[in-house]
N, C-alpha and C positions, 0 to 999 in steps of 0.2 A: 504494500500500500504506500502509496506517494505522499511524503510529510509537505504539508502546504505551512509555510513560515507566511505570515502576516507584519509583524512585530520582532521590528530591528532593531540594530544599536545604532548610536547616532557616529555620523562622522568624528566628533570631538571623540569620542571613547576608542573607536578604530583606530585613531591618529595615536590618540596615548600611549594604547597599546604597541602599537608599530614604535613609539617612541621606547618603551621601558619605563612609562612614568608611574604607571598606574600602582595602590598597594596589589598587595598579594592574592586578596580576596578576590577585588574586582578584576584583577587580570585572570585569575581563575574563572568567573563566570562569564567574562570576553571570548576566552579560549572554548570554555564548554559549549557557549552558542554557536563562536566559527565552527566545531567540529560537526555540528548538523547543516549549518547553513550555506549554502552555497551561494547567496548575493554577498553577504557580508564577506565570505573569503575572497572573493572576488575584488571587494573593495580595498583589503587590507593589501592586497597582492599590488591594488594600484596606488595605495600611500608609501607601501616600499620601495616599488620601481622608483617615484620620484624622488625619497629619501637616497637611494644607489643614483640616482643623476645628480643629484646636489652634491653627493660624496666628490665623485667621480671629477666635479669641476671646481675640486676645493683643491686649494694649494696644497703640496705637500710638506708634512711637518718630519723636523728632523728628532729622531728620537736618539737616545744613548746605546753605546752598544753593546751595555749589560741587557738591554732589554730584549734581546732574542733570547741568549742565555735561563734569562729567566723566565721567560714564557716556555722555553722548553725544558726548563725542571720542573713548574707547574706540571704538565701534559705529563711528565715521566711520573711522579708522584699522587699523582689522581690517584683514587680507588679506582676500579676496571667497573666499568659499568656492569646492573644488572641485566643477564641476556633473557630471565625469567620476566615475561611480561602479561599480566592478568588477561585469561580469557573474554573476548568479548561478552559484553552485558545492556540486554536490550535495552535496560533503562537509563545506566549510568555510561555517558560517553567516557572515551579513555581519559583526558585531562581528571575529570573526578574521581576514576576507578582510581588514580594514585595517589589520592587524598585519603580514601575510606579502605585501602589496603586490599582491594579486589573486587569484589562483586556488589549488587543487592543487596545479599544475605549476609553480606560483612559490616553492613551498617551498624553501630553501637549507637540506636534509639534510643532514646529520655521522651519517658511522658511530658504531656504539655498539658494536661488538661482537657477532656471532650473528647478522647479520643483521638487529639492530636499527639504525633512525636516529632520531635528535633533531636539531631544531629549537630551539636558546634563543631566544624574540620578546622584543624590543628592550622594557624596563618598569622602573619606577622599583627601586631595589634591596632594597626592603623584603620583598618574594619573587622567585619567580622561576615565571616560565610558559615552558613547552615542550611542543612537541609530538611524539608517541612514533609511530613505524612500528613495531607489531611482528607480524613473520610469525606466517600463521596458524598454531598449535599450538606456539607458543614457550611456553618458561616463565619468567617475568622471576624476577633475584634475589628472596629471601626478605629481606626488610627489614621495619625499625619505624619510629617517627617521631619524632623530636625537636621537632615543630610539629604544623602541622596539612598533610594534602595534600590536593588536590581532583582528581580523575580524570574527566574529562567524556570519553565515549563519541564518538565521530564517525559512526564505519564498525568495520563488526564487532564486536565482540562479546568481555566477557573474562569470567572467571569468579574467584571468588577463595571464604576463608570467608566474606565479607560476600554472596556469592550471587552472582547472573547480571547482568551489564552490559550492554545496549545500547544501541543511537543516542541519544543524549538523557539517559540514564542516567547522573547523577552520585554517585560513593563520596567519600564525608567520612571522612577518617582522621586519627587524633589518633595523642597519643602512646601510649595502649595497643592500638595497634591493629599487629598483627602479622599483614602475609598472602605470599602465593605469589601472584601473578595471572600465569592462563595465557589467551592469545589463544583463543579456543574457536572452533568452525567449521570453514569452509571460506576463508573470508573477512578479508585482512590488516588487525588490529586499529589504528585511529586516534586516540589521544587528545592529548586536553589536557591536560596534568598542571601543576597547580599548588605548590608548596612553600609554606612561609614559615620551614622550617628545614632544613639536610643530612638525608637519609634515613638510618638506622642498616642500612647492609646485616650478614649474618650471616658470609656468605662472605668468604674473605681475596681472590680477585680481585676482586671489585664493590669492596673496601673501595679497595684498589691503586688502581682506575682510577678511583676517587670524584670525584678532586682534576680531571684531566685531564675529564671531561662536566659536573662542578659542580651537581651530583644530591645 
């Protein structure tokens, strides 16, 4: 079956990414949307071409000549990469499978309340990525944003006012952005949720148990 991608990343997050600026979280959820999406790799393929043309007509800088030496003691002294690399997993693309240490079934869930679970994956502290189980026809707290959040789609399907979410479909939400997302379907909703500030829930129990999940 043909994944139909609605909801993209914006050019500023492609460009980041292409640059190395982004934290560790949201480059992770950059990466996990490229690996489905084929407009956005597309795009990235065209912010690097002309990052390699600017290179390319930049003057040359003269470097010392300890500096091959030691780029190649670097390279000799590396650990030898893993050639063990986790079997494909229809729901987590590979950038995440090396987050969660392999599959689906390797996920270490924490209740969340209502039959939701999170996952915090292990990432530098400047945000934070997690991943959300929530039962089909759930309705997540009403919240706003003090940052920016990133929502990436896995399995199933949410709905919010920003519209209809699936597999590969990522919502970019700032700080005016105010929604309800409800798991929509038949099918239990999987995402990737990214921070890079606390959510502003409206409710006094999501505000309670903020502290305790670190949402």
């Amino acid at each position: 079956m043909t994944m139909t991608i609605r909801h993209h990343l914006t050019d500023e997050l492609i460009m980041a990414y292409s640059a190395g600026t982004l934290p560790e979280a949201v480059s992770l959820a950059v990466a996990t949307h490229l690996s489905l999406c084929d407009e956005c790799r597309a795009a990235l393929q065209a912010h690097e071409a002309v990052g390699g043309s600017v290179l390319e007509g930049s003057d040359p800088v003269a470097v010392s000549d300890a500096c091959l030496k030691g780029a190649l003691a670097l390279i000799r002294t590396a650990p030898a990469p893993d050639p063990v690399r986790p079997a494909p997993d229809p729901v987590l693309p590979a950038p995440l499978q090396d987050y969660v240490g392999g599959s689906l079934s390797d996920v270490a869930w924490r209740s969340a309340g209502m039959g939701v679970r999170q996952a915090v994956l292990k990432t530098e502290d400047s945000a934070t990525a997690r991943l959300l189980y929530i039962p089909a026809g759930m309705e997540m707290p009403d919240h706003g944003h003090r940052g920016m959040e990133l929502t990436l789609v896995l399995q199933g399907a949410f709905r919010d006012a920003g519209g209809y979410f699936g597999r590969g479909d990522i919502e970019i939400a700032f700080e005016d952005t105010q929604h309800t997302p409800v798991a929509e379907g038949s099918v239990d909703c999987i995402c990737l949720a990214v921070t890079d500030a606390p959510l502003k829930f409206s409710g006094l129990l999501p505000r309670l148990a903020q502290p305790f999940l670190k949402i």
